[in-house]
Residue, then its C-alpha position, 0 to 999 in steps of 0.5 A: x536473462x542475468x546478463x540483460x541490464x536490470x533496468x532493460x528487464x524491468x521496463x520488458x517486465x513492464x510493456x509485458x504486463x501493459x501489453x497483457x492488460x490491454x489485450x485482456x481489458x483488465x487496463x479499463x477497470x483499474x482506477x486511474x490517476x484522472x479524477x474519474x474514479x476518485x469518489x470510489x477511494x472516497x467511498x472507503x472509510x480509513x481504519x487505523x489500529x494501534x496495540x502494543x503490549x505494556x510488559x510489566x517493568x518497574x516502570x509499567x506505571x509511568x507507561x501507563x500513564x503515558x498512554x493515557x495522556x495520548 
């Protein structure tokens, strides 16, 4: 198949696995674009964690502070 054309693979790859989807039923329960099943994303709640290690420098002080201003 290194002969075939990347895009040419890619949209096989693609009717393939739309194909399979539809054959299993699997297209039904993922959510779509169309609003229907917009609160289900709304339902969970977005978590954001942020660490980063302060090394100890000459200036650890100044990045300390830094970051407490934030």
């Amino acid at each position: 198949m290194k002969h075939v054309p990347r895009e040419i693979r890619r949209c096989a790859c693609q009717l393939r696995r739309l194909t399979s989807d539809w054959l299993t039923g699997d297209r039904q329960r993922l959510a779509g674009l169309d609003g229907n099943n917009a609160s289900v994303g709304a339902s969970f709640p977005t978590q954001l964690k942020l660490e980063q290690p302060v090394l100890s420098t000459e200036y650890v002080e100044a990045k300390i502070r830094n970051i407490e201003l934030r």
